[in-house]
Every structure is written in structure tokens, then in C-alpha cells.
N, CA, C and O atoms as a CHARMM CRD file, in Angstrom:
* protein
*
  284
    1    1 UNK  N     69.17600 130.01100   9.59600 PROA 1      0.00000
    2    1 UNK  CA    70.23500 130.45700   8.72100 PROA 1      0.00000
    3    1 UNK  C     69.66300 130.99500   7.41400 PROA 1      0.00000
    4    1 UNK  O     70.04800 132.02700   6.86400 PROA 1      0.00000
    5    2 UNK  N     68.96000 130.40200   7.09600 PROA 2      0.00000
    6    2 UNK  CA    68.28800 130.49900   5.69500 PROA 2      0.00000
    7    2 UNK  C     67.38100 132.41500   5.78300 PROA 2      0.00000
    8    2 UNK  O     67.36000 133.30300   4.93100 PROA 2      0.00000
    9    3 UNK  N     66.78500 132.36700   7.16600 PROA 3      0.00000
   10    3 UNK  CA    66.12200 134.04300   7.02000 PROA 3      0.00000
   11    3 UNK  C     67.46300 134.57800   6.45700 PROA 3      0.00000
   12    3 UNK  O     67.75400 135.01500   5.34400 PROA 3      0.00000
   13    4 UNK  N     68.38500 134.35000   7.90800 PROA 4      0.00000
   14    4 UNK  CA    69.85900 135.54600   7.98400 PROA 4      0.00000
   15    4 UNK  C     70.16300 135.78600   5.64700 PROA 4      0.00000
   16    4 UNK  O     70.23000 136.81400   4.97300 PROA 4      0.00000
   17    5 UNK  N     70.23400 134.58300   5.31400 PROA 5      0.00000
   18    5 UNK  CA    70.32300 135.11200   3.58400 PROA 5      0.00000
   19    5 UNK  C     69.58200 135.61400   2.90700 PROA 5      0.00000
   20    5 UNK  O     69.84400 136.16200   1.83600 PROA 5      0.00000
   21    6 UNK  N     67.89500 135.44700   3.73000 PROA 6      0.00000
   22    6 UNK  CA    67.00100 136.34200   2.60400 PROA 6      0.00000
   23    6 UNK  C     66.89600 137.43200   3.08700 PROA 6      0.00000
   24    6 UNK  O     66.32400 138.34900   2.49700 PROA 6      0.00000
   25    7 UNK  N     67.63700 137.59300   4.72100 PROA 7      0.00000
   26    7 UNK  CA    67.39300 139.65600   4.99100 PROA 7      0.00000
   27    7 UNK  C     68.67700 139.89200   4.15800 PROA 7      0.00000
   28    7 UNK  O     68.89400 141.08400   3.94400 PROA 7      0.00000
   29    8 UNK  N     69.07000 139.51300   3.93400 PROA 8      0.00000
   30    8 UNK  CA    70.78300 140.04900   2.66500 PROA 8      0.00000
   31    8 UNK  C     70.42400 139.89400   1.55600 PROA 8      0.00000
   32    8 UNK  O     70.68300 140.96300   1.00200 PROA 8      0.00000
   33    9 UNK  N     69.97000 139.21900   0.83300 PROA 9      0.00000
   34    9 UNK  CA    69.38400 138.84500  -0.66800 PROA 9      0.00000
   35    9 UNK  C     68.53000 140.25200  -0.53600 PROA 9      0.00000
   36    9 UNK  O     68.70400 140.98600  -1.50900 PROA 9      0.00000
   37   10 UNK  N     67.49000 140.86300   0.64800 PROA 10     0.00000
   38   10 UNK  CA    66.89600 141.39600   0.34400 PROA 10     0.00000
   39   10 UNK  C     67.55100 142.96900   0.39000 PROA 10     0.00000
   40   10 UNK  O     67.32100 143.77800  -0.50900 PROA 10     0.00000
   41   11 UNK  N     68.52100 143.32500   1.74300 PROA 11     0.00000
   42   11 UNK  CA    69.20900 144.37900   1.76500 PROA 11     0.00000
   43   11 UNK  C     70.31500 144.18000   0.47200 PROA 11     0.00000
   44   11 UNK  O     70.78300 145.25900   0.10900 PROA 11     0.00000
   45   12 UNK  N     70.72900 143.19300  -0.15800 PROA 12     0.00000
   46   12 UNK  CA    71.29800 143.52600  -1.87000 PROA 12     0.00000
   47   12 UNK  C     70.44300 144.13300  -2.35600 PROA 12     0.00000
   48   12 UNK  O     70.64600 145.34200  -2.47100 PROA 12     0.00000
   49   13 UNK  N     69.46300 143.71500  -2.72300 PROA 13     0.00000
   50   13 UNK  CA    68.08700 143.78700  -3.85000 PROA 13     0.00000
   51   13 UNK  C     68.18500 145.53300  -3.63700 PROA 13     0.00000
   52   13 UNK  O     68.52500 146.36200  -4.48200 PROA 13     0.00000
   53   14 UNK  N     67.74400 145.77200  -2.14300 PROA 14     0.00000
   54   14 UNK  CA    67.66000 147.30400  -2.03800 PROA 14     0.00000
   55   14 UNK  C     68.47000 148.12100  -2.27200 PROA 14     0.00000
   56   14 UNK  O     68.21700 149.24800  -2.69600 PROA 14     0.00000
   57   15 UNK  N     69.76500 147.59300  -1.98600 PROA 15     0.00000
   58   15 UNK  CA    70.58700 148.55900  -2.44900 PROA 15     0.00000
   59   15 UNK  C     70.86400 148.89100  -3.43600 PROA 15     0.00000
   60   15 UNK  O     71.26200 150.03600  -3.65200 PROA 15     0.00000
   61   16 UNK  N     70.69900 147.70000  -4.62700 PROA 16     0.00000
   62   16 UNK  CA    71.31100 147.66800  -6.23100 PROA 16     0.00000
   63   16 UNK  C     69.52000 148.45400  -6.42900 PROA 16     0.00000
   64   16 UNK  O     69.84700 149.42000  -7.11800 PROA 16     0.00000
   65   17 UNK  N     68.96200 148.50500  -6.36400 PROA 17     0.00000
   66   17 UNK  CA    67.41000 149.14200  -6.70300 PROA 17     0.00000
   67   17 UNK  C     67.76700 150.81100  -6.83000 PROA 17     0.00000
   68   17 UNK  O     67.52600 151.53100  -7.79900 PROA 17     0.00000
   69   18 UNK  N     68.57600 151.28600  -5.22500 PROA 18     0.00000
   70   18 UNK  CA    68.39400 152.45700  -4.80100 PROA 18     0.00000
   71   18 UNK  C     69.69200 153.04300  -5.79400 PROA 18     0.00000
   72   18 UNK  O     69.65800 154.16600  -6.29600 PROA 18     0.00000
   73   19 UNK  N     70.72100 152.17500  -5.96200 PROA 19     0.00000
   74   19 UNK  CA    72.01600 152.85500  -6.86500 PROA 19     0.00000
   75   19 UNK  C     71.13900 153.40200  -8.35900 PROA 19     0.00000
   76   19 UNK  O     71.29100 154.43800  -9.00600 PROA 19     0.00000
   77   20 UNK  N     70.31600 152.39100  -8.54200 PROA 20     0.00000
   78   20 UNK  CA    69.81500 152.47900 -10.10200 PROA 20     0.00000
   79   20 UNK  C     68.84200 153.46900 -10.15100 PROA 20     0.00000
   80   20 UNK  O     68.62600 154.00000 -11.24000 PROA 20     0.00000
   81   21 UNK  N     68.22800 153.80900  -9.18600 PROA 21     0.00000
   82   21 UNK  CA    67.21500 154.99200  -8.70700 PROA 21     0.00000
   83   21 UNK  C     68.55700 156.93300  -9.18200 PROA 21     0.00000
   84   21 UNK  O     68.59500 157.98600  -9.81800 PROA 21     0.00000
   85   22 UNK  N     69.21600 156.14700  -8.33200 PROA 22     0.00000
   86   22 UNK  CA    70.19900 157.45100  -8.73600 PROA 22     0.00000
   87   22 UNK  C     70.46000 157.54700  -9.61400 PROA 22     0.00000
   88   22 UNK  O     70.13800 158.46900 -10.36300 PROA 22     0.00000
   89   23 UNK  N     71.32800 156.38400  -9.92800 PROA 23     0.00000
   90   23 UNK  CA    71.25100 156.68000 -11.46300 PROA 23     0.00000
   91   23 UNK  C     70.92700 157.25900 -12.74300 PROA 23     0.00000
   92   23 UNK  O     71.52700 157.90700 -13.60100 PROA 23     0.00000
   93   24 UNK  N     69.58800 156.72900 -12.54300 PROA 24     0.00000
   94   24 UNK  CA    68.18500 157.22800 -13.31800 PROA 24     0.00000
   95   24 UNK  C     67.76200 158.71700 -13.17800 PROA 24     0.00000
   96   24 UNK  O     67.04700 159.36900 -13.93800 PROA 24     0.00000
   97   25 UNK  N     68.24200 159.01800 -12.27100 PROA 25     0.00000
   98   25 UNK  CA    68.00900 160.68400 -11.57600 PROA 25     0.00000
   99   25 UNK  C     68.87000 161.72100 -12.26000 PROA 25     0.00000
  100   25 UNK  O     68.52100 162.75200 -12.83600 PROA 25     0.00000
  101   26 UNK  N     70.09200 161.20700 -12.06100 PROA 26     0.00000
  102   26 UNK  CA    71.38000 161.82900 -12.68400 PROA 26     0.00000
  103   26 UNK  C     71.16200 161.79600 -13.89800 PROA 26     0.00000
  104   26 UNK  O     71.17300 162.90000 -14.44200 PROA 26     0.00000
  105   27 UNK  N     70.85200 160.42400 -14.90400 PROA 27     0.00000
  106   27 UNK  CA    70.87300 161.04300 -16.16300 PROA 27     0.00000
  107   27 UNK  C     69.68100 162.02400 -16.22400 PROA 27     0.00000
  108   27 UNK  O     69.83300 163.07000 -16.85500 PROA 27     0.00000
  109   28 UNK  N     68.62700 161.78800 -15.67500 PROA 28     0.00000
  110   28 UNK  CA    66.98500 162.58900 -15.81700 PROA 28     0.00000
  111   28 UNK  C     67.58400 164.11600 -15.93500 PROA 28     0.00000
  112   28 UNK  O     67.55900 164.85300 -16.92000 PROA 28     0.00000
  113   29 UNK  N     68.07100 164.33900 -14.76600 PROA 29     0.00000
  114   29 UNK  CA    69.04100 165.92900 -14.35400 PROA 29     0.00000
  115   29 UNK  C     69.31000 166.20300 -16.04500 PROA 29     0.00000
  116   29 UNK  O     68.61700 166.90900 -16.77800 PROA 29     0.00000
  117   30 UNK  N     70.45400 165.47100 -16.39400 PROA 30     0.00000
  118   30 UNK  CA    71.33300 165.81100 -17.26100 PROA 30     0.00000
  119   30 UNK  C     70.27700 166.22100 -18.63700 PROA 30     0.00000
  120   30 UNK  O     70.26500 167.21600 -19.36100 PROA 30     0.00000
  121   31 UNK  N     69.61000 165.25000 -18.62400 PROA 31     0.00000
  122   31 UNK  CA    68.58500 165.25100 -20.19200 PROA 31     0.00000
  123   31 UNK  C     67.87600 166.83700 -20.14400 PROA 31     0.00000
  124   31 UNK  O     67.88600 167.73300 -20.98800 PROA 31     0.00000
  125   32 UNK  N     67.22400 166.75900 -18.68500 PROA 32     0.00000
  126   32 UNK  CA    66.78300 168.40200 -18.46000 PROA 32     0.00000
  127   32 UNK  C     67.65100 169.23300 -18.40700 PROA 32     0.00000
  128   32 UNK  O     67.37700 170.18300 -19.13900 PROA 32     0.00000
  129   33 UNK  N     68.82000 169.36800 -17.75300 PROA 33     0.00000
  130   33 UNK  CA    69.24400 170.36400 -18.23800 PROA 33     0.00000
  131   33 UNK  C     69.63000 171.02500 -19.64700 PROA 33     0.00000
  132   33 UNK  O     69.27700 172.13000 -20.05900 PROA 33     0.00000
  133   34 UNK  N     70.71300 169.76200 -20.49400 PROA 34     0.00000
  134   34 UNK  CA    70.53200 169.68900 -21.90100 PROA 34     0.00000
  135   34 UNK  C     69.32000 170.47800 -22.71400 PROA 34     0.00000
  136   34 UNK  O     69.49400 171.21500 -23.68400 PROA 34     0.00000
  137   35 UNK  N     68.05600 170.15300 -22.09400 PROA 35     0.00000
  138   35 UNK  CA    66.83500 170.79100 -22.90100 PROA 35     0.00000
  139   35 UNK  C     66.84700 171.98700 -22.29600 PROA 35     0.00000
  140   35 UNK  O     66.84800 172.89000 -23.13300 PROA 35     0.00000
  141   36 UNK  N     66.85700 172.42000 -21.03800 PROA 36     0.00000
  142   36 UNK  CA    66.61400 173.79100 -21.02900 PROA 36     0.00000
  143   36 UNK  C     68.21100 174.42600 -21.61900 PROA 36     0.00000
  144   36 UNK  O     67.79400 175.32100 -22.35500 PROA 36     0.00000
  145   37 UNK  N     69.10100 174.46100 -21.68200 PROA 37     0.00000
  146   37 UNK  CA    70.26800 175.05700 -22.36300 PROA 37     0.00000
  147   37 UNK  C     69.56800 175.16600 -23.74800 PROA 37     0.00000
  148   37 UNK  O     69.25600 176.27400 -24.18300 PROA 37     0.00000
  149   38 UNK  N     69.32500 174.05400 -24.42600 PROA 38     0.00000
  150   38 UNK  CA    68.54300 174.18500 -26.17000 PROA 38     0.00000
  151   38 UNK  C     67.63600 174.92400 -26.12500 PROA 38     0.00000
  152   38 UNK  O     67.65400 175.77500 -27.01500 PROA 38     0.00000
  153   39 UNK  N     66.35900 174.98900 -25.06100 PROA 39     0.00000
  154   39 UNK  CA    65.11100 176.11800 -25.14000 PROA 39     0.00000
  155   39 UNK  C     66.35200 177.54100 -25.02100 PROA 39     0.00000
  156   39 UNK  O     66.06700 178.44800 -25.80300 PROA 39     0.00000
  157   40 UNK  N     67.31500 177.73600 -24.37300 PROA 40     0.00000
  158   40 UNK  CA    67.25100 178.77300 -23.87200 PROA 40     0.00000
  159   40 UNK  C     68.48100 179.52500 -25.13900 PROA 40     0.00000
  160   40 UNK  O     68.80800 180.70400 -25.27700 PROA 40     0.00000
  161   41 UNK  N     68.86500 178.46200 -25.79700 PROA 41     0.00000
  162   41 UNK  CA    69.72000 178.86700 -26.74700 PROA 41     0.00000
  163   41 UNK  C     68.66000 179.02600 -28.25100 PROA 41     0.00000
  164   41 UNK  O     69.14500 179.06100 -29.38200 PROA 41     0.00000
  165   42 UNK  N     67.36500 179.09800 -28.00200 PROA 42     0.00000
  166   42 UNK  CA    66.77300 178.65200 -29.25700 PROA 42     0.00000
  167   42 UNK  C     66.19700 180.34500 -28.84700 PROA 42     0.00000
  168   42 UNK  O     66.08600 181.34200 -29.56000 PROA 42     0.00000
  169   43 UNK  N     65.98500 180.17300 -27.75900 PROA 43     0.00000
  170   43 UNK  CA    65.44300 181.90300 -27.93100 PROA 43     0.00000
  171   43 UNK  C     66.15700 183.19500 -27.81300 PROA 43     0.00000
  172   43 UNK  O     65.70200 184.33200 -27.94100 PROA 43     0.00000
  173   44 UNK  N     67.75400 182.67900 -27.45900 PROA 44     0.00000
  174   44 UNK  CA    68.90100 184.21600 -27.53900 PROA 44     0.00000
  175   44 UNK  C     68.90600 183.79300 -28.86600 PROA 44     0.00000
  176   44 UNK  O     69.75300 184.54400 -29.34900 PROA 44     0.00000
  177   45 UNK  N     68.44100 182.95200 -29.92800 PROA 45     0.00000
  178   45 UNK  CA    68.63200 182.99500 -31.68200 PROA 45     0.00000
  179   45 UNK  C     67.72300 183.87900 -32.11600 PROA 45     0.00000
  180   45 UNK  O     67.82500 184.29400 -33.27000 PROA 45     0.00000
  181   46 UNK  N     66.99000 184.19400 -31.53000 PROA 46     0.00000
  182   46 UNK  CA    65.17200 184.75400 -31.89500 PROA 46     0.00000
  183   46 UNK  C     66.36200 186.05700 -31.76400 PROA 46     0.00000
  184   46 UNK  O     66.78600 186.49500 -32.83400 PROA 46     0.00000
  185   47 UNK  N     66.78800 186.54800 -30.72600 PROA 47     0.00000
  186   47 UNK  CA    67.12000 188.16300 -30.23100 PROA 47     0.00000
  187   47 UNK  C     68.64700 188.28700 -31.26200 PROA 47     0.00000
  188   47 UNK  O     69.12500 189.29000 -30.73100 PROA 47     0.00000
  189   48 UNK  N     69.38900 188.00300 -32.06800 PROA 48     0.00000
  190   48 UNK  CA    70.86200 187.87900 -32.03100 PROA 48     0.00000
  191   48 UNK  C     71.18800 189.11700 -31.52300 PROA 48     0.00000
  192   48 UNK  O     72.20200 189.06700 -30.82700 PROA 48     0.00000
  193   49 UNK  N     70.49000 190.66000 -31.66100 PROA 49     0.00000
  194   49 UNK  CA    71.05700 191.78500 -31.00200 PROA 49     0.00000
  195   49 UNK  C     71.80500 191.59000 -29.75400 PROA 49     0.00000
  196   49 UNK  O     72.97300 191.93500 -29.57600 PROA 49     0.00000
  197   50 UNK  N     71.02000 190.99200 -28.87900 PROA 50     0.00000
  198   50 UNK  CA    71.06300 190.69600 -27.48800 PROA 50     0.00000
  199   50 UNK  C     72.56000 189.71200 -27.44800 PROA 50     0.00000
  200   50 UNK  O     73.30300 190.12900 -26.55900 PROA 50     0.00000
  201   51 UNK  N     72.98700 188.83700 -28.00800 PROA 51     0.00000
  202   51 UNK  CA    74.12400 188.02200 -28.41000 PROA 51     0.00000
  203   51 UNK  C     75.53100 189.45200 -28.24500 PROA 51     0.00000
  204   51 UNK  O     76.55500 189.23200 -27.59800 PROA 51     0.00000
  205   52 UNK  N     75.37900 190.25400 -28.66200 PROA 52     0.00000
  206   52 UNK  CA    76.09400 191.32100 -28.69900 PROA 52     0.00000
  207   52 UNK  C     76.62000 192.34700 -27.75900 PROA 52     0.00000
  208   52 UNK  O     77.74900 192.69800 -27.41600 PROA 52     0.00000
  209   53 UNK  N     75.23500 192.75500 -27.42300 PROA 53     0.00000
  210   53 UNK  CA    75.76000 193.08700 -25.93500 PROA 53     0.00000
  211   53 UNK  C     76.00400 192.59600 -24.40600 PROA 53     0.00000
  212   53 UNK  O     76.47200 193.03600 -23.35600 PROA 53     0.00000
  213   54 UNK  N     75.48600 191.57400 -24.84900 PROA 54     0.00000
  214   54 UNK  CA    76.15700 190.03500 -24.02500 PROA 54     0.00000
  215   54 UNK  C     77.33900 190.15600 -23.15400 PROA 54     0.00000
  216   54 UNK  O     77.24500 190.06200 -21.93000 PROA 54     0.00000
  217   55 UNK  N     78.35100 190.34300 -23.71400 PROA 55     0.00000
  218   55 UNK  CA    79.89800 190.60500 -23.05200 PROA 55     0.00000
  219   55 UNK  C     79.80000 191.81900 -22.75700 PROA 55     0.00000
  220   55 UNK  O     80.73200 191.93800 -21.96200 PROA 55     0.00000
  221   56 UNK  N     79.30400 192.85200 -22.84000 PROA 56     0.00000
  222   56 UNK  CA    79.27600 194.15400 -22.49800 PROA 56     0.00000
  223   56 UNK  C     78.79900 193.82000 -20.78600 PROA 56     0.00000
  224   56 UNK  O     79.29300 194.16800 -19.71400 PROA 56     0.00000
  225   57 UNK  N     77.89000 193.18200 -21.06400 PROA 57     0.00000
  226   57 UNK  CA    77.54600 193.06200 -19.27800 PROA 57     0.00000
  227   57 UNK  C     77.90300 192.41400 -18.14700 PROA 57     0.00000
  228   57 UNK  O     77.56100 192.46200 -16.96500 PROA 57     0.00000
  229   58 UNK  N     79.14500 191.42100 -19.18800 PROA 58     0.00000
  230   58 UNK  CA    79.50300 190.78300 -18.00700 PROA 58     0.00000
  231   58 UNK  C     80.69900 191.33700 -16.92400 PROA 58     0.00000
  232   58 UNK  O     81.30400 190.58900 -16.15600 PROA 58     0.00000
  233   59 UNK  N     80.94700 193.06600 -17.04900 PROA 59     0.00000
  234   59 UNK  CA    81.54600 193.28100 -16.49600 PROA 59     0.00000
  235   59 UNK  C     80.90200 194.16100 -15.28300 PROA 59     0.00000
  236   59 UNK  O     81.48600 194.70900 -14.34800 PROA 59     0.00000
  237   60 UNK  N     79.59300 194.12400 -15.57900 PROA 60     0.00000
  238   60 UNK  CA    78.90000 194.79300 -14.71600 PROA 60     0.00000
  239   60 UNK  C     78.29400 194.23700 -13.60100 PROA 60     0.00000
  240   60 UNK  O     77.69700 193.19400 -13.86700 PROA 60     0.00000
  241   61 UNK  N     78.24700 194.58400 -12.43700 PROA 61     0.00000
  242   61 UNK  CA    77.70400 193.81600 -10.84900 PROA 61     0.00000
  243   61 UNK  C     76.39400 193.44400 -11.37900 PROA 61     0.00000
  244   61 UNK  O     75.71000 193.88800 -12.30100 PROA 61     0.00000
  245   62 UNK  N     76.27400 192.69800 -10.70900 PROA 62     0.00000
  246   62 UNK  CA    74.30500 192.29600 -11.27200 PROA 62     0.00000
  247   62 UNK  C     73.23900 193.28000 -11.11700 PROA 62     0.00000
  248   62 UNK  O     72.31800 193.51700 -11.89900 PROA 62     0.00000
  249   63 UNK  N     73.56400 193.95000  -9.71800 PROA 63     0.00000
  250   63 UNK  CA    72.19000 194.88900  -9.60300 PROA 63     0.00000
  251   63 UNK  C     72.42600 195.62800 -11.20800 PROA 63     0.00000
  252   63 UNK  O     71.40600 195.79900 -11.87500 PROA 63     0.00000
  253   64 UNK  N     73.31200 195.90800 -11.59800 PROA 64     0.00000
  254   64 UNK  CA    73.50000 196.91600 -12.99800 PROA 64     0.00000
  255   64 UNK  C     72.90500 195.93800 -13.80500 PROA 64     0.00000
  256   64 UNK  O     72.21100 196.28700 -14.76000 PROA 64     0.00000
  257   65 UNK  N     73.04000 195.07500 -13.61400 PROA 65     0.00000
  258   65 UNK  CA    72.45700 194.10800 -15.49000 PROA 65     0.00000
  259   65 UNK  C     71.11300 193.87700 -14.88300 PROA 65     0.00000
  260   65 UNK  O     70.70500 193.10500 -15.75100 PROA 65     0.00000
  261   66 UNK  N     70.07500 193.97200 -14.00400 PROA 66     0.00000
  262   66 UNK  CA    68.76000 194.05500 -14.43100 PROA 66     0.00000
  263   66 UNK  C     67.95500 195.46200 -14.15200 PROA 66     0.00000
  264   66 UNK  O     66.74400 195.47000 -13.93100 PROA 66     0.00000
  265   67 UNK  N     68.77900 196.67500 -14.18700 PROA 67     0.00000
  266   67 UNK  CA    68.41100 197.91500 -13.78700 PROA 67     0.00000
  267   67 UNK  C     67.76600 198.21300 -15.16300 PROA 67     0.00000
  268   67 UNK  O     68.34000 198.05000 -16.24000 PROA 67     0.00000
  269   68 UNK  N     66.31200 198.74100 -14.97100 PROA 68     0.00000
  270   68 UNK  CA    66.28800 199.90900 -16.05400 PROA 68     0.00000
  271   68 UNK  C     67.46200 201.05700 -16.70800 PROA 68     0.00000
  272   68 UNK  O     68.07000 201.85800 -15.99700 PROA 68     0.00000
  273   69 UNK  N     67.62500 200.94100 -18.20400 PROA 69     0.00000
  274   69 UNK  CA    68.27400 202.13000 -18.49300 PROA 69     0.00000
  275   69 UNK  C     67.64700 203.63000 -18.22100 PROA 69     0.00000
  276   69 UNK  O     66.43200 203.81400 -18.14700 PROA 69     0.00000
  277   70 UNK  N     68.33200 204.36700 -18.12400 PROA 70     0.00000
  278   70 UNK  CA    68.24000 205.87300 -17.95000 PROA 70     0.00000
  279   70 UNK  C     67.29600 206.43000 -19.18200 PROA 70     0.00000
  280   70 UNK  O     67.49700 206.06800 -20.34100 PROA 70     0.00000
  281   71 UNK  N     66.48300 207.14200 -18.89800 PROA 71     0.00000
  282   71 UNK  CA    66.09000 208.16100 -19.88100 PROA 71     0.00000
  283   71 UNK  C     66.60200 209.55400 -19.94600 PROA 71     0.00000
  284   71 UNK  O     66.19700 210.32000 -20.82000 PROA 71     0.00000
């Protein structure tokens, strides 16, 4: 009787381990993303031009927003 509670003591153990594993993941995700949004907002500050024509492109299909302009 006594194994039958330590394979459960031990399948608890694993499971509360593996929730906290996620856990830990999800916030990890979140912290990185957070930082790359700040890197990526720290360098459209460097360009503000670029801030401007910003909405201009969002009406355009994508192949158009990374096409070379015309000469």
C-alpha cells in the first residue's frame, strides 16, 4: 500500500513541477516579448520620419511595403 502512495506523492510532485515549468515559460515569453517591443520601439524613436509614413502603408498589400521605390 505504502509504494501505491509514493507512485502518487511522486506523479503529484511531477505534475505540480511540470505546471510551474509552464508557468515559468509563459512569464519568460512575456518578459521577451515586452523587451523586444522596447528594443523595437527604441529604434522607430531613432527614425521618427518613418513614424509618419507608417499609416501610409498600412493600406498597402505587403509585397508593396517591402518593394523598392521607383526611380
Amino acid at each position: 500500500m505504502s509504494q501505491h502512495r509514493e507512485a502518487y506523492v511522486n506523479l503529484d510532485a511531477r505534475a505540480r513541477r511540470k505546471q510551474l515549468d509552464e508557468r515559468r515559460m509563459h512569464f519568460r515569453r512575456a518578459i521577451e516579448s515586452y523587451d523586444e517591443q522596447r528594443q523595437l520601439h527604441a529604434q522607430l524613436m531613432e527614425f521618427p520620419d518613418l513614424l509618419m509614413v507608417s499609416p501610409l502603408l498600412e493600406g498597402l498589400p505587403a509585397s508593396r511595403q517591402s518593394a523598392q521605390p521607383g526611380r
